[in-house]
C-alpha positions as CSV (number, residue, x, y, z in Angstrom):
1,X,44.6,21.6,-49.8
2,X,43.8,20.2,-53.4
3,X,47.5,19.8,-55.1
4,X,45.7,21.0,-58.3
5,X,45.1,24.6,-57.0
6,X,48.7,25.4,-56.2
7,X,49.4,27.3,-59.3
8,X,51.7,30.3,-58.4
9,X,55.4,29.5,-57.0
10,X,55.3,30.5,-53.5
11,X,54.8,28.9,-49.6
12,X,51.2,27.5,-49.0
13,X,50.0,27.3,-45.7
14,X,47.5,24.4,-45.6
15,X,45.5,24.0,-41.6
16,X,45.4,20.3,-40.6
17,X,42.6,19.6,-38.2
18,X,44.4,17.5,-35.2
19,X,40.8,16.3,-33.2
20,X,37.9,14.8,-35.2
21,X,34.2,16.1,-34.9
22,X,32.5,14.7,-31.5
23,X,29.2,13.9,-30.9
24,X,27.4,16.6,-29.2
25,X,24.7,15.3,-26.3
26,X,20.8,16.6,-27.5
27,X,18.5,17.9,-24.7
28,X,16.8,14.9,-23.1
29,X,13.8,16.4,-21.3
30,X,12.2,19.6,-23.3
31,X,8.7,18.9,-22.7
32,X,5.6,20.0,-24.9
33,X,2.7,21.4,-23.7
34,X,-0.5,21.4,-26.0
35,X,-3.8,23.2,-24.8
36,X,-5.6,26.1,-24.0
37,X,-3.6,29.1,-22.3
38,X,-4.8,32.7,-20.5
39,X,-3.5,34.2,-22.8
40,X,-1.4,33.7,-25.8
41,X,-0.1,37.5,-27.3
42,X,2.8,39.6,-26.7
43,X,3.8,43.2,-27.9
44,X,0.8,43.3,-30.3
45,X,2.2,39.2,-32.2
46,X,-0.2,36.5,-31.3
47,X,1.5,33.3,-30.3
48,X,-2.1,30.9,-30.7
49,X,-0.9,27.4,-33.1
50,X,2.9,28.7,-32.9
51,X,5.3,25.9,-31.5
52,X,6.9,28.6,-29.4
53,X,10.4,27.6,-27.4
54,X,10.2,28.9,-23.7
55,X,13.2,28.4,-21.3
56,X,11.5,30.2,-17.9
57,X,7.8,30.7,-16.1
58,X,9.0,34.2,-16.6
59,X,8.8,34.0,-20.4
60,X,5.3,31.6,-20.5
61,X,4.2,34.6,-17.9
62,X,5.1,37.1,-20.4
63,X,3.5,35.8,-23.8
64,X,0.4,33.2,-22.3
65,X,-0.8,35.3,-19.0
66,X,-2.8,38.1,-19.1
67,X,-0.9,41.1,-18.7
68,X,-1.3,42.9,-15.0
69,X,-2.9,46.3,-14.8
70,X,-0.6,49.0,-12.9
71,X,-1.3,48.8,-8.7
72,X,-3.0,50.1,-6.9
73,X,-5.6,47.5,-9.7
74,X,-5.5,43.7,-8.6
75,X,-3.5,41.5,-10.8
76,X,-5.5,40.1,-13.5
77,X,-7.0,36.6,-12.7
78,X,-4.9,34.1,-15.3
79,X,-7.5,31.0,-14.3
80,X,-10.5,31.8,-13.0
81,X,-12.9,28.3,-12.2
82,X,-16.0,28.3,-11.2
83,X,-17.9,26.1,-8.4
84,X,-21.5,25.7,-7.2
85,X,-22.6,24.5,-4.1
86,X,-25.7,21.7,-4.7
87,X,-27.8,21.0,-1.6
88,X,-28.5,17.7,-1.0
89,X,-31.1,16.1,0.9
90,X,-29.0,13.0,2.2
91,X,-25.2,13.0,3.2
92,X,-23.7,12.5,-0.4
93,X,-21.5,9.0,-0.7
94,X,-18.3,11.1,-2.0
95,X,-16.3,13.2,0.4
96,X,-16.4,15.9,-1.8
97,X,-19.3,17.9,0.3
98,X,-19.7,20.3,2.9
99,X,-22.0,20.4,6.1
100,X,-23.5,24.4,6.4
101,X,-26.1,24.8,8.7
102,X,-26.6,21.4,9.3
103,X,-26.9,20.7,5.2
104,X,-25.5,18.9,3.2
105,X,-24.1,20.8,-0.2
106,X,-22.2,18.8,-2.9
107,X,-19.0,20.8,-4.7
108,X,-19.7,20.8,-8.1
109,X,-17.3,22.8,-10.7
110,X,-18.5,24.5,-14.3
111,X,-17.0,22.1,-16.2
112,X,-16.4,25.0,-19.0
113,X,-14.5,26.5,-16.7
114,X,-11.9,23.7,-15.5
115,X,-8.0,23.8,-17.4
116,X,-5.0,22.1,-16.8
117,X,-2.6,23.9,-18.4
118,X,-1.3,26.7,-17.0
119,X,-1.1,25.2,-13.3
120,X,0.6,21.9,-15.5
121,X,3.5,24.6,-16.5
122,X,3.5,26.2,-13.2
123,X,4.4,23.1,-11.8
124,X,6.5,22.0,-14.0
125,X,9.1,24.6,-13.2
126,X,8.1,24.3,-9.4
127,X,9.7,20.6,-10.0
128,X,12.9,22.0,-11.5
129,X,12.1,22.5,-15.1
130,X,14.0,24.4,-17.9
131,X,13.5,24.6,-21.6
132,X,10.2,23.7,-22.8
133,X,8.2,24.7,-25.8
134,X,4.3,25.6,-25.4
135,X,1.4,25.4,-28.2
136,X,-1.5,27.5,-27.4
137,X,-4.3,26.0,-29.3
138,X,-6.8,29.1,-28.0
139,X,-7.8,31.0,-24.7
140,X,-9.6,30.3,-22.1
141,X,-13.3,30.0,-23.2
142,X,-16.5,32.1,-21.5
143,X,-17.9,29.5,-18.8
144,X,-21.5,28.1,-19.4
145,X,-22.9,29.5,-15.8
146,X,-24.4,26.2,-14.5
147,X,-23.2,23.3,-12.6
148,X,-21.9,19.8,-13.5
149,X,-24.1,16.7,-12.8
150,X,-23.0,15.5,-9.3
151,X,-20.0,13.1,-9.5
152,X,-20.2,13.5,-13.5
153,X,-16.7,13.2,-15.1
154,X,-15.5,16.6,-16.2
155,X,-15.9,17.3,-19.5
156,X,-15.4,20.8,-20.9
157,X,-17.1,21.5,-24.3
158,X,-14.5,24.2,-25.2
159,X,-11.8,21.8,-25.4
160,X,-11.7,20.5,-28.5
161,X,-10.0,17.6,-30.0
162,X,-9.5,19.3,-33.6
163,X,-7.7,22.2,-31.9
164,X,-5.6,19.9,-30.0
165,X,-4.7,17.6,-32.7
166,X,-3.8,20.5,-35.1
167,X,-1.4,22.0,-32.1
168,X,0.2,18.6,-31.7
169,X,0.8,18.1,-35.7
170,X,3.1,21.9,-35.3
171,X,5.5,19.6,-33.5
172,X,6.4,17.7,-36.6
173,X,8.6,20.5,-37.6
174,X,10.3,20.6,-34.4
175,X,13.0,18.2,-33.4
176,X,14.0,19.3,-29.5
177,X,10.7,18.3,-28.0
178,X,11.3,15.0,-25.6
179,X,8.2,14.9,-24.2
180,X,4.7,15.2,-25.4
181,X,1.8,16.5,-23.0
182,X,-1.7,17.5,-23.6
183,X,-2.6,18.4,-19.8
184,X,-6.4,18.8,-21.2
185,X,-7.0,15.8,-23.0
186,X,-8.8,14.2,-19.7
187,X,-11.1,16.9,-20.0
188,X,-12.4,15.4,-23.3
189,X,-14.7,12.5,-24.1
190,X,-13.6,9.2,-23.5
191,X,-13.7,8.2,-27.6
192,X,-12.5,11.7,-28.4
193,X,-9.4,11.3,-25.9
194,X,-9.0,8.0,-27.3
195,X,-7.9,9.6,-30.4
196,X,-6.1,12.2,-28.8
197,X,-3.6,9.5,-27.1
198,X,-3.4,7.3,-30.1
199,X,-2.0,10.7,-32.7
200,X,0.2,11.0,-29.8
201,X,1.4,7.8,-29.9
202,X,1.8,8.1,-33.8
203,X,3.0,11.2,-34.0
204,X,6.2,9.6,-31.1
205,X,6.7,6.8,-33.3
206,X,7.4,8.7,-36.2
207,X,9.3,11.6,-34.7
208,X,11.5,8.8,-32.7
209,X,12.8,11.4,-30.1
210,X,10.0,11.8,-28.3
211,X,7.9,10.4,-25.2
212,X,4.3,10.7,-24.6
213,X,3.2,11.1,-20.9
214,X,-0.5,10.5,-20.1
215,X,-3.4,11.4,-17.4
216,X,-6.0,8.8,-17.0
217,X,-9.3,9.9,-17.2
218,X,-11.1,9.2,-13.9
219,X,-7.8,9.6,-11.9
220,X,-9.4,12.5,-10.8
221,X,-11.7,11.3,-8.1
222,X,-11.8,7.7,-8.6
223,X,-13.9,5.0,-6.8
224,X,-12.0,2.8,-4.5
225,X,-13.7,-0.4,-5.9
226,X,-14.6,0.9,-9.5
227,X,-11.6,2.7,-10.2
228,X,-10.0,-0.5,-12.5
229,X,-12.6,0.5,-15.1
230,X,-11.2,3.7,-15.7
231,X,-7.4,1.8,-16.1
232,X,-10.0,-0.6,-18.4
233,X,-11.2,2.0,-20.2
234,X,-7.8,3.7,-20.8
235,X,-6.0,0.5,-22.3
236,X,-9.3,-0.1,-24.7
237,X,-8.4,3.5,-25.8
238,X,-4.6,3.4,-26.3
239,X,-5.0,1.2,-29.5
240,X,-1.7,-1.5,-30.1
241,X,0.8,1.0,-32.1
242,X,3.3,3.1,-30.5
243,X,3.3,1.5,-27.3
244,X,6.8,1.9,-26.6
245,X,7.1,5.7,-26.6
246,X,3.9,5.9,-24.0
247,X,3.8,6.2,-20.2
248,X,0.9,6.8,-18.1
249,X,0.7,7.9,-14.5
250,X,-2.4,7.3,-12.2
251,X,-3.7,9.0,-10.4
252,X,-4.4,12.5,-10.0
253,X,-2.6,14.4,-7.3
254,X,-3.4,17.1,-5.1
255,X,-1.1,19.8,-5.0
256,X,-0.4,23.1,-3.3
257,X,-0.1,25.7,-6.5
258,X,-3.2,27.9,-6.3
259,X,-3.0,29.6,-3.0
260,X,-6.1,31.2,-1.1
261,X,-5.9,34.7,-3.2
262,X,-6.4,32.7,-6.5
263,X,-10.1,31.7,-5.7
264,X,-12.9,34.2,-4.4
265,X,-16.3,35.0,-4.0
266,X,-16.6,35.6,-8.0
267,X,-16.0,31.9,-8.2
268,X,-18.7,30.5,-6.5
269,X,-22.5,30.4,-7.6
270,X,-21.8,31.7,-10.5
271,X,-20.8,34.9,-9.3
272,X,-24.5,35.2,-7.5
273,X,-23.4,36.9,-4.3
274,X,-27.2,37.0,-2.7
275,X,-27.3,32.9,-3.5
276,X,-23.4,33.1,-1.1
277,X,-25.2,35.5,1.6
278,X,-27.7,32.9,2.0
279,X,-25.3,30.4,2.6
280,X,-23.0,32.5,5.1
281,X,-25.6,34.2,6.6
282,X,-28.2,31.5,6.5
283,X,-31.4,32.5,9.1
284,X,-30.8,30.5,11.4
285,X,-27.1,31.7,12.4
286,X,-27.4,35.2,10.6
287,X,-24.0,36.8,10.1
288,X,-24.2,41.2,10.6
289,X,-20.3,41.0,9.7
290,X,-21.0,38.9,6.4
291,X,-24.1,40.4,5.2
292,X,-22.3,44.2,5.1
293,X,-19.2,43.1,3.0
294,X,-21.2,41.7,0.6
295,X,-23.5,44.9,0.5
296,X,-20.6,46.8,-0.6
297,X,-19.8,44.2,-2.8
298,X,-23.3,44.7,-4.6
299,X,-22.8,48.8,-4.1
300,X,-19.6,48.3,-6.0
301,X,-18.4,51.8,-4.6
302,X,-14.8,50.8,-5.7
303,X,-13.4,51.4,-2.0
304,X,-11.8,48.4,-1.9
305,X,-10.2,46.2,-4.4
306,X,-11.7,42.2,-4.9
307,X,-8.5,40.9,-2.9
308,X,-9.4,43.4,-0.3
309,X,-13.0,42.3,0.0
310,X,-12.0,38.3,-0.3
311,X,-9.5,39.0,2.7
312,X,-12.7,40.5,4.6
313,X,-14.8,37.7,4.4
314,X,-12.3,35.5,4.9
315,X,-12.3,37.0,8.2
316,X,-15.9,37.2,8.6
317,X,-16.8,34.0,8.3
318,X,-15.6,30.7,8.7
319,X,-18.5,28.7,6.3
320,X,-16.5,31.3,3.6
321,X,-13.4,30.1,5.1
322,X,-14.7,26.4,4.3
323,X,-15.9,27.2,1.2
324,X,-12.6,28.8,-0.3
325,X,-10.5,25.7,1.1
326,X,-12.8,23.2,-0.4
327,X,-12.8,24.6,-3.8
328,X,-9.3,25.3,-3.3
329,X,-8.1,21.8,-2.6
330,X,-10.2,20.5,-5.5
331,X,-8.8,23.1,-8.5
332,X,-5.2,22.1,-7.2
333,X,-6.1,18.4,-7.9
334,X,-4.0,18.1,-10.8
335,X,-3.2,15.2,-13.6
336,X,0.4,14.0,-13.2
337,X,2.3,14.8,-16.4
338,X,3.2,18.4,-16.1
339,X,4.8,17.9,-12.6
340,X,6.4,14.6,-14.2
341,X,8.1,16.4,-16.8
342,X,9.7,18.5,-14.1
343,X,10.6,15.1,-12.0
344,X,12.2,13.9,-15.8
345,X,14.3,17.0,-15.9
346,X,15.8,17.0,-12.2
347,X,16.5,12.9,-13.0
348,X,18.5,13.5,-16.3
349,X,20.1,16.8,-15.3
350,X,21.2,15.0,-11.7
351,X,21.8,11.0,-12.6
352,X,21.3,10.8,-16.0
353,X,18.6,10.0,-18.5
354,X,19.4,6.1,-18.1
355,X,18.2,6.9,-14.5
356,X,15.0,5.7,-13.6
357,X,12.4,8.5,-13.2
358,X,10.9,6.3,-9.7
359,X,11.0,6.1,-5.9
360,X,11.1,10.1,-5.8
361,X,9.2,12.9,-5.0
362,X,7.2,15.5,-6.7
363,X,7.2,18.8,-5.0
364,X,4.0,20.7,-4.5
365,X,2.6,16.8,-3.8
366,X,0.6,16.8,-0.8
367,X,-2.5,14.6,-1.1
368,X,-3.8,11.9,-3.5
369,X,-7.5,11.0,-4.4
370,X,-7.0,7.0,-4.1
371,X,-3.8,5.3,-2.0
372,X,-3.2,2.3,-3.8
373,X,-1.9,-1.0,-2.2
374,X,0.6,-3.5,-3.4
375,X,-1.9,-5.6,-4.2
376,X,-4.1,-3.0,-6.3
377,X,-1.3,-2.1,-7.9
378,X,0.0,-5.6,-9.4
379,X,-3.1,-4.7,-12.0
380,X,-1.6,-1.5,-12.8
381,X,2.1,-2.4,-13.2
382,X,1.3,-5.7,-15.2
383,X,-1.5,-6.5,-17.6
384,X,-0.7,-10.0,-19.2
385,X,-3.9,-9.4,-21.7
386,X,-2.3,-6.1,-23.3
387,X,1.2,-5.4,-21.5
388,X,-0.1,-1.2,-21.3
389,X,1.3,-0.8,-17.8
390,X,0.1,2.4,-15.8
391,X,2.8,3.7,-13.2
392,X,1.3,4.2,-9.8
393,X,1.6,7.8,-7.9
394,X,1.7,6.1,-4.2
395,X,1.7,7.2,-0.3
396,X,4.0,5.5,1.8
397,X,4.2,6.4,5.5
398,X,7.2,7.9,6.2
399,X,8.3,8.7,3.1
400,X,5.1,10.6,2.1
401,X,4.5,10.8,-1.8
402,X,6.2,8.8,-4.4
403,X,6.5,8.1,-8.0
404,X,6.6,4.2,-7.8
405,X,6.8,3.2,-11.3
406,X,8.9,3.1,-14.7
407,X,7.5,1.3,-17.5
408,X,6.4,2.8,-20.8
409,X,2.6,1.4,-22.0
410,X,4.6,-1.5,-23.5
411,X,4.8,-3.5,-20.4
412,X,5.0,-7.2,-22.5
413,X,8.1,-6.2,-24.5
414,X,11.8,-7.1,-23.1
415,X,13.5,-4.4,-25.3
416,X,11.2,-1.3,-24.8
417,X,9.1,-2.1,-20.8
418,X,11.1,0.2,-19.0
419,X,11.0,4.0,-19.7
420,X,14.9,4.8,-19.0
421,X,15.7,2.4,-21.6
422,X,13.6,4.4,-24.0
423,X,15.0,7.5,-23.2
424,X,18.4,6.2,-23.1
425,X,18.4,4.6,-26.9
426,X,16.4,7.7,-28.0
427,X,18.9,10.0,-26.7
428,X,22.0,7.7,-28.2
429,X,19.8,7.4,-31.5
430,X,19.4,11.3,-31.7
431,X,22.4,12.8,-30.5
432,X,24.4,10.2,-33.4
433,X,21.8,11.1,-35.6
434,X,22.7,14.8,-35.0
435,X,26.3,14.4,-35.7
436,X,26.7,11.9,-38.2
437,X,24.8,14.2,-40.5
438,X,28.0,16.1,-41.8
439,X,29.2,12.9,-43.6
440,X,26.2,13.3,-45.8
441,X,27.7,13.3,-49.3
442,X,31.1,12.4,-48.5
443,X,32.6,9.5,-50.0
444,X,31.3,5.7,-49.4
445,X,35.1,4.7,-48.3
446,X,36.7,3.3,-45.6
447,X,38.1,7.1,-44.6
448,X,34.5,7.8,-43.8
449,X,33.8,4.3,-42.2
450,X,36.8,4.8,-39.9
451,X,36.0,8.7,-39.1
452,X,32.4,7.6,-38.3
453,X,33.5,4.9,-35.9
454,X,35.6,6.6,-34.5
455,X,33.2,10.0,-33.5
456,X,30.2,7.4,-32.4
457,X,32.4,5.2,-30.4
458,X,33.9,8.4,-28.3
459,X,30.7,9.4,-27.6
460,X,29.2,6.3,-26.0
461,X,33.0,5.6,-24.0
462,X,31.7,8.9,-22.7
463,X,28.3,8.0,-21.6
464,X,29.9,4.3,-20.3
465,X,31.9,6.0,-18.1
466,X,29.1,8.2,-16.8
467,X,27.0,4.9,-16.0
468,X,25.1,4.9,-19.0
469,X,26.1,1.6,-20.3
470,X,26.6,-1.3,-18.6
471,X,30.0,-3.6,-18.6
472,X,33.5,-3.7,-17.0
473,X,34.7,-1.9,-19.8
474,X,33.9,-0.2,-23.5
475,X,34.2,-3.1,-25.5
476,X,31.4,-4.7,-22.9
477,X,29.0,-2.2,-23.4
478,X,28.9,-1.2,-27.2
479,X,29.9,-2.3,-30.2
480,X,30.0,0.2,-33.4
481,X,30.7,-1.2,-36.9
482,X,30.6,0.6,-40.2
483,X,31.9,-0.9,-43.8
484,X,31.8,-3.0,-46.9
485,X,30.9,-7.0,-45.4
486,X,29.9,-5.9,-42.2
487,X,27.1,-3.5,-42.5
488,X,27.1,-2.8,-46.2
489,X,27.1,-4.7,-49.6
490,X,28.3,-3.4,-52.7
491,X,24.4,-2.9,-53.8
492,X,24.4,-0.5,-50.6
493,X,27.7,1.6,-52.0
494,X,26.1,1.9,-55.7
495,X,22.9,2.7,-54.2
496,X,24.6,5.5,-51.8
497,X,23.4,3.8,-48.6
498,X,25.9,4.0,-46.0
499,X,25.0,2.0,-42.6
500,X,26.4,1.8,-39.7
501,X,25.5,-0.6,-36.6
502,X,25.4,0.4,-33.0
503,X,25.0,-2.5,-30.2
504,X,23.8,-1.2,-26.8
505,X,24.2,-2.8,-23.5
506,X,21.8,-0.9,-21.8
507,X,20.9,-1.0,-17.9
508,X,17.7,-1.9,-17.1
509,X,16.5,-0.5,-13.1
510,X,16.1,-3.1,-10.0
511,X,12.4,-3.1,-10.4
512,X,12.1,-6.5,-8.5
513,X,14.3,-6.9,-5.7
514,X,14.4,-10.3,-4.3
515,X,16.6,-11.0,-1.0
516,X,16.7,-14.4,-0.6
517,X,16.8,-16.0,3.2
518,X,18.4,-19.8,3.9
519,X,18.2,-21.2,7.6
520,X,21.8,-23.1,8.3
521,X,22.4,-25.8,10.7
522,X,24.4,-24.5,14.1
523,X,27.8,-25.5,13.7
524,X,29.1,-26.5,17.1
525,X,31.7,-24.9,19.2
């Protein structure tokens, strides 16, 4: 209480606070997703270029899915790809091809009709994830109604990079995001992902609480001995700025989200369903059973529902058996970073965000396109030409899938290589930035000095004894100082600057661990 206000004779009663103000600890893994969504309305408000917080799969089902029509109707189909089968006169080099009356037919997807997405949320939350924001930059587009070139990379015309840029400048207003992730942007040019990856980059670096995870175009379906022009290709792309807030994963991983009743006869051949008789019903091994769903199909009679008829041929024929399982097992390859950002959240809510996101699984992982080696992967983890290391996505036998890397796209720098020391400084850097904010306008003295010291250096004792820091004790694993001849000059006071000085001891993971072996002379009995 100001002495100057007591006026009137009488008792005053003036309230002493007895603790200081404490730093409070910010999220450390609220993902973004940018692109294309089902849907993107909810109660008559449309959610399209909104940065819009979700915290479940319940609420992105709610405002980004297409609403589901009372039973005894289907659900509505939220992701609906499309797949033609290309005969080919020879046995096609890729494995991606199926053998139907003794011919050969290559898989080949509508490339208008391939998103990443809403399976990238799905699995994010099947991984353990919790708040997250999504900007829907538009809708699923109408599909073109023709095949791919055979073995062409996928590129879909309706993403655009415009659209995705302008979602991704929305998150300049918004603090919380952690992690930035455009699940589509592989589905882009090279050039025009290029420039996806490097706003990214920028749009990190100026933010400073944020990470950038990235998919690798060609991670898809690479080639076993051309794949390292793809990783090429990416580091020519990722330009030299903003390094440090980057991570890239490679490659691509198979996963088990769309299940059998997510793809059906409507997805193949356009939707031609005499061009699918042919194939399960071909003249040489005709097919009665076959030949009479699809009839009623065509007849469109509306006794049965499209589940109902799928379940039928399913059991009709086994080439639609292959068929559906093929497609199925390529539309649940997936890029990485939507079931990373669920890995992230598990490691920080479990160990810590100074915890290595590495040597763990991802659930829903059950295949990958490429298993690298040790040796293929030295080219990955190290590049001494640009330092842009990619982090490997490996099979080990035994152990089955694993995340076997941690480095940000700054592989050459000592401060920023590794991506828990990232994470850890941003989240110090953010969560002091967060608190120290109330001293805004007080006085430049040594009251506020001492009160800022104080707050800062509780927090960090807390995240040293955690295991955030390293060092026996405090004073080995931070140093805070704050006032006039230490961190400020008298130009700083007249000029209103107050600055303070934090020194990290940060831990750094075991990424080489070398056990050294020395043969000793018997000593005699």
């Amino acid at each position: 209480m100001v002495t100057s206000n007591i006026k009137t004779p009488g008792v005053y009663i003036d309230e002493v606070n007895a603790f200081p103000n404490s730093v409070v600890p910010v999220a450390t893994a609220v993902p973004a997703f940018v692109g294309y969504t089902p849907d993107a309305e909810y109660e008559g408000k449309s959610y399209l270029n909104k940065a819009q917080k979700i915290t479940s799969f319940a609420e992105f089902q709610a405002i980004y899915m297409k609403e589901n029509p009372p039973p005894p109707a289907a659900p509505s189909v939220q992701y609906h790809p499309e797949y033609y089968l290309i005969e080919s006169e020879q046995k096609p080099d890729t494995s991606d091809y199926l053998t139907i009356a003794g011919r050969y037919y290559s898989v080949v997807p509508d490339p208008t009709s391939i998103y990443y997405l809403y399976n990238s949320v799905r699995w994010f939350y099947e991984n353990g994830g919790g708040d997250a924001y999504i900007v829907s930059v538009g809708i699923h587009g109408n599909s073109a109604g023709k095949p791919d070139d055979i073995d062409a990379q996928i590129v879909n015309p309706n993403v655009k990079l415009d659209d995705l840029q302008a979602g991704l400048s929305l998150l300049e207003n918004e603090q919380e995001p952690t992690i930035y992730i455009c699940p589509e942007a592989t589905l882009l040019s090279v050039p025009e992902n290029g420039q996806l990856m490097q706003s990214m980059l920028q749009l990190a670096a100026e933010m400073q609480s944020a990470i950038c995870l990235f998919d690798i175009i060609g991670g898809k379906a690479p080639d076993p001995i051309t794949y390292t022009q793809d990783i090429e290709t990416f580091r020519n792309n990722t330009g030299p700025n903003g390094l440090n807030y980057g991570a890239a994963y490679y490659p691509f991983v198979g996963t088990t989200l769309m299940q059998t009743d997510e793809i059906n006869y409507t997805s193949l051949c356009g939707g031609d369903l005499l061009q699918l008789q042919a194939l399960l019903s071909p003249a040489s091994a005709p097919n009665a059973a076959a030949e009479e769903i699809i009839a009623k199909v065509i007849q469109n009679d509306g006794s049965m529902t499209t589940s109902q008829y799928h379940a039928a041929l399913l059991s009709a024929s086994q080439t639609y058996s292959q068929i559906i399982s093929h497609v199925l097992q390529d539309a649940n390859v997936l890029p990485p970073s939507g079931g990373m950002a669920g890995v992230y959240t598990v490691n920080d809510n479990q160990m810590g965000v100074w915890h290595a996101p590495a040597n763990t699984s991802i659930v829903g992982a059950v295949s990958l396109p490429i298993r690298l080696t040790d040796s293929q992967q030295e080219n990955l983890n190290v590049d001494a030409l640009t330092g842009k290391s990619i982090n490997a996505i490996r099979f080990f036998n035994g152990q089955g899938i694993l995340v076997w890397g941690a480095r940000t796209l700054d592989g050459n720098s000592q401060d920023w290589r590794y991506i828990p020391v990232r994470r850890t400084v941003t989240f110090i850097e953010q969560s002091c930035n967060q608190a120290i904010r109330a001293y805004a306008f007080e006085p430049n003295d040594s009251n506020t000095w001492a009160a800022i010291k104080s707050e800062i250096s509780s927090f960090l004792t807390g995240v040293w004894k955690e295991g955030g820091l390293q060092g026996s004790q405090p004073a080995d694993a931070f140093q805070v100082e704050c006032g006039l001849g230490s961190t400020m000059t008298s130009d700083h006071i007249l000029n209103g600057i107050l600055r303070v000085r934090v020194k990290l001891a940060v831990l750094r993971p075991a990424e080489f661990i070398v056990i050294e072996f020395e043969q000793e002379m018997g000593k005699p009995g």
